[in-house]
C-alpha positions in Angstrom: 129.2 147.8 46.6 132.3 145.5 47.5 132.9 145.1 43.1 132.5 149.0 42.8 135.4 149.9 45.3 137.5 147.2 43.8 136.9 148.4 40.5 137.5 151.9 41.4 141.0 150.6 42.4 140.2 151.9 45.9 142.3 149.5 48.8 140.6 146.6 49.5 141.3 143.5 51.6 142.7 140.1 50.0 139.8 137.9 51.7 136.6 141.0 50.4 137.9 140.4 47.0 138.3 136.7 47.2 135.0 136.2 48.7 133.4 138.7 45.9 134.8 136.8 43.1 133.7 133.3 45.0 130.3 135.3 44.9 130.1 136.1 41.6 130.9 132.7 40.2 128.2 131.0 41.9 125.8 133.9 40.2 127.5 133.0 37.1 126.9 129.6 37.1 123.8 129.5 38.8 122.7 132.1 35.3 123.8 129.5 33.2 122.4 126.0 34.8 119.3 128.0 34.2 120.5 128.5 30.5 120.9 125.3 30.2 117.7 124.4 31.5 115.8 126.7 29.6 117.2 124.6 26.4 116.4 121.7 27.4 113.1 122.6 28.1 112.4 125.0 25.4 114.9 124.2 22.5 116.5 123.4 19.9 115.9 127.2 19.3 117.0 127.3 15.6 114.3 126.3 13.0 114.3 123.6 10.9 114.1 125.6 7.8 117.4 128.2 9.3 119.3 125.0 9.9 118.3 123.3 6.4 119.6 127.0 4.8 122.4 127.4 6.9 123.6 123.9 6.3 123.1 123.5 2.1 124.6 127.0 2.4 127.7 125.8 3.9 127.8 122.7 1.8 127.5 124.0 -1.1 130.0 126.8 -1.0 132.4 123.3 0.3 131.5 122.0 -3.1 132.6 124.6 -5.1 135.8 125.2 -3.4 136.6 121.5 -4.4 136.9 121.1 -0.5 137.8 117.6 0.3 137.0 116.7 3.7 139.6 116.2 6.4 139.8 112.4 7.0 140.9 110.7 10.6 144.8 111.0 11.1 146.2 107.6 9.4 148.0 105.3 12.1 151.2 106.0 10.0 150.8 109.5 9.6 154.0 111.4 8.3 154.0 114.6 10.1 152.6 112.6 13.1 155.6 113.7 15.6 156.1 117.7 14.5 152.3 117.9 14.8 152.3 116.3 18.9 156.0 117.9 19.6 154.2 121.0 18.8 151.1 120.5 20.9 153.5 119.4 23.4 155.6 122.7 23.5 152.3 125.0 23.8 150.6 122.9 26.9 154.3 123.2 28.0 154.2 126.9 27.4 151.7 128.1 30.2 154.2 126.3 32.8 157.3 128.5 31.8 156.6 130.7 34.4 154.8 128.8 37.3 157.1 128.4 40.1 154.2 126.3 42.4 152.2 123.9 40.9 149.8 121.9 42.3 148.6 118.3 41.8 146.9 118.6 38.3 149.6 120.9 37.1 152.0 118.2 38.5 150.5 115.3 36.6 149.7 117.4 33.6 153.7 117.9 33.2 154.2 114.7 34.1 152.4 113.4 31.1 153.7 116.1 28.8 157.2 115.0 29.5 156.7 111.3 29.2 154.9 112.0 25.4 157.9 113.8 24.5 159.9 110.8 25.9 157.6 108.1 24.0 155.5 109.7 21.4 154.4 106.6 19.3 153.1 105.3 22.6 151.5 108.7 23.2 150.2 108.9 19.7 148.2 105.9 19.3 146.5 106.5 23.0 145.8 109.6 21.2 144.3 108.2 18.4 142.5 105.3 20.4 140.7 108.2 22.4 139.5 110.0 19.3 138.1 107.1 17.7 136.7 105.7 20.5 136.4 108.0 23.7 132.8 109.3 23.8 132.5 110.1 27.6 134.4 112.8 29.3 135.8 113.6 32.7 134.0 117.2 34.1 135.5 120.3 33.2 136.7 122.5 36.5 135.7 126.3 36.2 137.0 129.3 37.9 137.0 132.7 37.3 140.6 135.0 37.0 139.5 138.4 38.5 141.0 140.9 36.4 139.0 143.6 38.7 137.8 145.1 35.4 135.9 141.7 34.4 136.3 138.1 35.0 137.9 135.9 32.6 137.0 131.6 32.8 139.3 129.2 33.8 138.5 125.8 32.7 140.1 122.5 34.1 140.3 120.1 31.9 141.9 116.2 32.4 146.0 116.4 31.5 145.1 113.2 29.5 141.9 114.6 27.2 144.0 118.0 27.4 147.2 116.2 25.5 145.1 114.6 22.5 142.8 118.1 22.1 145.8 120.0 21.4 147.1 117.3 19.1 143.8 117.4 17.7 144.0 121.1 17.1 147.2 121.0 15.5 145.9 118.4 12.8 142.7 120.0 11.8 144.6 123.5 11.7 147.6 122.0 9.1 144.8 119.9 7.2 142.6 122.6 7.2 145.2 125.3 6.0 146.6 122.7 3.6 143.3 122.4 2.1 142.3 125.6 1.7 139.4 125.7 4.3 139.5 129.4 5.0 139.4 132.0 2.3 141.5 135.2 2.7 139.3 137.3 5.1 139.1 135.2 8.4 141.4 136.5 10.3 144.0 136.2 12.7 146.3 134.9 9.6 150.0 133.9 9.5 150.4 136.4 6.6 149.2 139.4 8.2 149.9 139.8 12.2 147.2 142.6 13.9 149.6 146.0 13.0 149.6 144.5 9.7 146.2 143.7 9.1 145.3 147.5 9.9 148.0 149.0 7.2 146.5 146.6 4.2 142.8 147.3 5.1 143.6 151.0 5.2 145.9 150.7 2.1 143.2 148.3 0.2 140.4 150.9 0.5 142.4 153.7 -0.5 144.0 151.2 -3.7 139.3 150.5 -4.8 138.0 151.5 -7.6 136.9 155.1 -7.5 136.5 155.0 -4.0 136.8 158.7 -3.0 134.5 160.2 -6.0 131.2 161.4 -4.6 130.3 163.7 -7.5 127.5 161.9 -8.5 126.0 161.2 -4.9 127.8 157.9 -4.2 128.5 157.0 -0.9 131.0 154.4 1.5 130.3 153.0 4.3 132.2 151.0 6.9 130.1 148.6 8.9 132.0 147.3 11.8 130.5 145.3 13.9 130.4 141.8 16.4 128.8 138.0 16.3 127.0 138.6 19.3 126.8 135.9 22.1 128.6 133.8 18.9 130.1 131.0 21.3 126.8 130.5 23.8 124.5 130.5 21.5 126.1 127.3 19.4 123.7 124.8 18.9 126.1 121.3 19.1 123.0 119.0 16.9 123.9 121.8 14.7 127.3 121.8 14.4 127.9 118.1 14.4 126.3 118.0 11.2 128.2 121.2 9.9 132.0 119.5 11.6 130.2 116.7 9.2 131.1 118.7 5.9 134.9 118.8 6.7 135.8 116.2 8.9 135.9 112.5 9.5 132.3 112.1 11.0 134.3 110.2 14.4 136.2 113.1 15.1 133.0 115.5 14.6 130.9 113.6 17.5 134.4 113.4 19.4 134.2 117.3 19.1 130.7 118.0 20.0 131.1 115.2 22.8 134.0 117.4 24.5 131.4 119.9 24.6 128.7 118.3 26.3 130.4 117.3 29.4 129.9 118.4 33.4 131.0 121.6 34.2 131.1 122.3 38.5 132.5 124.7 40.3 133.2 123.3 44.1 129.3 121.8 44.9 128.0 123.7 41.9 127.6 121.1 38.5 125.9 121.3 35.6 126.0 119.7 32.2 126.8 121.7 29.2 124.6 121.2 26.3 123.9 124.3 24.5 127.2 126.6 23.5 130.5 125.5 22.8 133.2 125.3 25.8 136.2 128.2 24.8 138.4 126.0 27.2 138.7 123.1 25.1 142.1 123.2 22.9 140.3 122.9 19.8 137.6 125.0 20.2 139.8 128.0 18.2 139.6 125.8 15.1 135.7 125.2 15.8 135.0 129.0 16.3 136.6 130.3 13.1 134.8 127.4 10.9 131.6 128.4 12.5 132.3 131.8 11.8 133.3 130.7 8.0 129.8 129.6 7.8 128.3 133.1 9.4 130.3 134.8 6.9 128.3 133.3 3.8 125.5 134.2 5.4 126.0 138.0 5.4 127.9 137.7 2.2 126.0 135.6 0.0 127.6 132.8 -1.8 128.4 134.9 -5.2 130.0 137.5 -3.4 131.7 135.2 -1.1 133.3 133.2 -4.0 134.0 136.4 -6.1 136.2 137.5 -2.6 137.8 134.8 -2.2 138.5 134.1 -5.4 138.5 130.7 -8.1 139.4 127.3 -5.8 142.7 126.7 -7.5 144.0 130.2 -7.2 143.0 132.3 -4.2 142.8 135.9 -4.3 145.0 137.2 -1.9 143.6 139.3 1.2 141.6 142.6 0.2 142.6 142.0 -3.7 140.2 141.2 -7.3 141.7 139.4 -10.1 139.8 142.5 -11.8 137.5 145.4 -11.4 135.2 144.0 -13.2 134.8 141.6 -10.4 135.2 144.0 -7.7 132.7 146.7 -9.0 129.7 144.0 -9.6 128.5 144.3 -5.8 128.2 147.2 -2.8 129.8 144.9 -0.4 133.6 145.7 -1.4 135.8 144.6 1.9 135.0 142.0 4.3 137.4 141.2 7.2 136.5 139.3 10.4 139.0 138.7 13.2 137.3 136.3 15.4 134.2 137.8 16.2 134.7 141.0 15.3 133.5 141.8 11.7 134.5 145.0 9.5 132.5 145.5 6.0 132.8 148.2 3.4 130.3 149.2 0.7 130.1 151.1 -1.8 127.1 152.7 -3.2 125.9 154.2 -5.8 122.8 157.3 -5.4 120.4 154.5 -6.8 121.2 152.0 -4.2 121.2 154.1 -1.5 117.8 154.8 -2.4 116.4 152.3 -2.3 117.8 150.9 0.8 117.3 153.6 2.6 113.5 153.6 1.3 113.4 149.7 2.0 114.9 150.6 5.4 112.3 153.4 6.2 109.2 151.2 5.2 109.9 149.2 8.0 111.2 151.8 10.2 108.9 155.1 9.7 111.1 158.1 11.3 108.7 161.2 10.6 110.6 163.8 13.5 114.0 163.0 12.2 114.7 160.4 15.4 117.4 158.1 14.0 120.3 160.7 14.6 119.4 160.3 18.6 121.7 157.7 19.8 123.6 156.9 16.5 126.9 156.2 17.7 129.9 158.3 16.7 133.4 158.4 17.7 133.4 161.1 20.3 137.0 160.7 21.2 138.0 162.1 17.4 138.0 166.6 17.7 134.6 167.6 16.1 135.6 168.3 12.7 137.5 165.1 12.2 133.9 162.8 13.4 131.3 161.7 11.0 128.5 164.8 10.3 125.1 163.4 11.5 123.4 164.6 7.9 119.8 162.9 7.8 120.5 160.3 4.4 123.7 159.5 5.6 122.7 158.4 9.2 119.7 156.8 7.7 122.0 155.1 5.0 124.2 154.4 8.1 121.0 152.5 10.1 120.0 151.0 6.7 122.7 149.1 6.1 123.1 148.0 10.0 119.7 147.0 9.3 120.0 145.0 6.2 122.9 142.7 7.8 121.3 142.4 10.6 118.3 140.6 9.0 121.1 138.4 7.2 122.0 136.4 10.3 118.9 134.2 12.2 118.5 135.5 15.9 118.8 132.0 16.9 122.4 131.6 16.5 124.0 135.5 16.9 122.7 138.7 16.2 124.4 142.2 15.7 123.7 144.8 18.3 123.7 148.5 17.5 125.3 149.4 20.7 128.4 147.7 20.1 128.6 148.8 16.2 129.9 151.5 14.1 128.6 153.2 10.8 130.7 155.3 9.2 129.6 156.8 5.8 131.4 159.1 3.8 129.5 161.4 0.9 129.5 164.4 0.0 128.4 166.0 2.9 131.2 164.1 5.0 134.5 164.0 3.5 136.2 161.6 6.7 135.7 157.8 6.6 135.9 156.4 10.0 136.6 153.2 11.8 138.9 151.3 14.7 140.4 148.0 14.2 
């Protein structure tokens, strides 16, 4: 009741709200110590045979990128400095505006400062921890009310704080120095969000063909999300896949930070299913797990045709030749995060024969897929995709044949939070929002 009037914006007192949102964190992490438990007692959830396929996968598209693993950061290394002044500056960055700090914060500066002042002495405690450090001080958690949803605050030791972000730094300049991610995992330095929507719109107009339908092909934009992507990390799992492309220390120093106490006041609980999205390296982890997501839906051949031969990388949303590009339905891919877009093209054949693949499995004798197929209703009527039977049964198809890419045990696209859009030649308007 007391959530609904604060979410309705209606004027409610300082201590309701605070008391709610104490409330609702205890729920929350009372819903995951049972999470937790349930793993322990029931897990490891993936199968041996979806791990064995997911890792040779992942190791063997490594192999032919010529990927040479990151190794651990040499005592004398030569961008040592630039890489800890920079972790430096962004700790330093969330206290630009803090006017009271508290004791943590206090210390946590403290530190910072006295690493800028001495970093050789900063750097090898840095580099002593990561070799050596296996057991971690607990993890704080609170929850930021943004009265729409809550948002988790973790508080994490200034000291394991400084050489994460330093950590971060390294594996993100070795990484992008060695090529680790191909063109389509996004956020990128060379396009910035606005950017990123221009060239996706510009490289689907630029395909071959794209816009003929005169002989019953069809288009269609999937976009879609990794599901529950950060929870539902297995760490067994991704020690061995951090294996592949790192220094095996620094992989169990990564899955370590993970499986650590997390308590809330007299609430604790130790983490050991689903990566932490506190720690400072866990953007690095997130986009290499997703890396290894993205061969699943893709396939290796269409993967490496994408991105392009290892010693020269197609740029974003471009084929050496269109030859190349026209060999497979899956044209575009593009995933920012979590949040995957996809665009096929397909012939009348191949929409066929998904769609009769599709229908097999899923008999729809009274015409039922167009209930609850979801459209942009915030588009005027004529402008929105035209619910025409094969194209919303294309539409679920191909929904349905990516979903059945991806093992439930480690994410899953939901139809709720997806979008189809097909364009034929009973709909003339290709839709999607980035």
């Amino acid at each position: 009741y007391n959530r609904e009037r604060i979410r309705r914006g209606a004027t409610v007192d300082k201590t309701v709200c605070r008391k709610n949102l104490g409330r609702l964190t205890r729920l929350i992490l009372k819903a995951e110590k049972e999470r937790q438990h349930n793993y322990l007692k029931d897990g490891p959830y993936i199968t041996p045979e979806e791990a064995v396929v997911i890792y040779t996968t992942t190791a063997h598209w490594l192999e032919s990128r010529k990927f040479s693993p990151i190794p651990f950061p040499p005592l004398w290394y030569k961008h040592d400095t630039k890489l800890l002044v920079l972790a430096l500056e962004r700790l330093k960055e969330s206290y630009s505006v803090a006017v009271r700090l508290n004791q943590s914060q206090r210390e946590e500066l403290g530190l910072i400062e006295q690493a800028y002042d001495n970093p050789h002495e900063a750097l090898s405690r840095i580099k002593r921890h990561l070799s050596s450090q296996r057991v971690f001080k607990e993890v704080g958690i609170e929850f930021m009310d943004l009265y729409s949803h809550l948002l988790p605050v973790y508080e994490i030791e200034p000291l394991e704080k400084i050489t994460d972000a330093y950590l971060d730094q390294y594996l993100w300049y070795e990484g992008d120095r060695r090529q680790l991610f191909p063109n389509w995992v996004k956020p990128a330095d060379s396009e910035p969000p606005p950017l990123l929507v221009y060239k996706w719109c510009q490289g689907i107009n630029n395909l071959q063909a794209i816009w003929d339908a005169s002989d019953g092909q069809c288009v269609v934009v999937l976009q879609t999300k990794f599901e529950k992507l950060l929870e539902k990390i297995d760490l067994i799992l991704l020690k061995r896949l951090l294996c592949l492309v790192l220094e095996p220390s620094l992989a169990e120093y990564i899955t370590g930070k993970n499986n650590v106490v997390l308590s809330y006041k007299d609430m604790s609980h130790t983490n050991s299913y689903g990566l932490i999205p506190g720690l400072q390296v866990a953007s690095f982890v997130v986009q290499y797990y997703g890396l290894v997501l993205d061969l699943l839906l893709l396939g290796l051949t269409r993967a490496t045709e994408i991105a392009g031969p290892s010693r020269m990388p197609n740029e974003f949303i471009t084929y050496a030749d269109t030859r190349v590009e026209t060999r497979h339905p899956i044209r575009l891919y593009s995933r920012y995060i979590d949040r995957v877009h996809m665009l096929f093209r397909f012939s009348r054949e191949e929409a066929r024969d998904l769609i009769q693949r599709y229908l097999i499995e899923h008999p729809d004798p009274n015409n039922e897929n167009m209930v609850g197929y979801n459209n942009k209703k915030c588009w005027p009527r004529d402008a929105r995709m035209r619910l025409m039977k094969h194209d919303v049964n294309l539409g679920r198809s191909v929904f349905w044949d990516m979903k059945n890419r991806l093992p439930p045990s480690i994410t899953t696209l939901e139809w709720e939070n997806s979008f189809v859009s097909v364009y034929s030649k009973d709909n003339p308007n290709l839709l999607f929002s980035m």
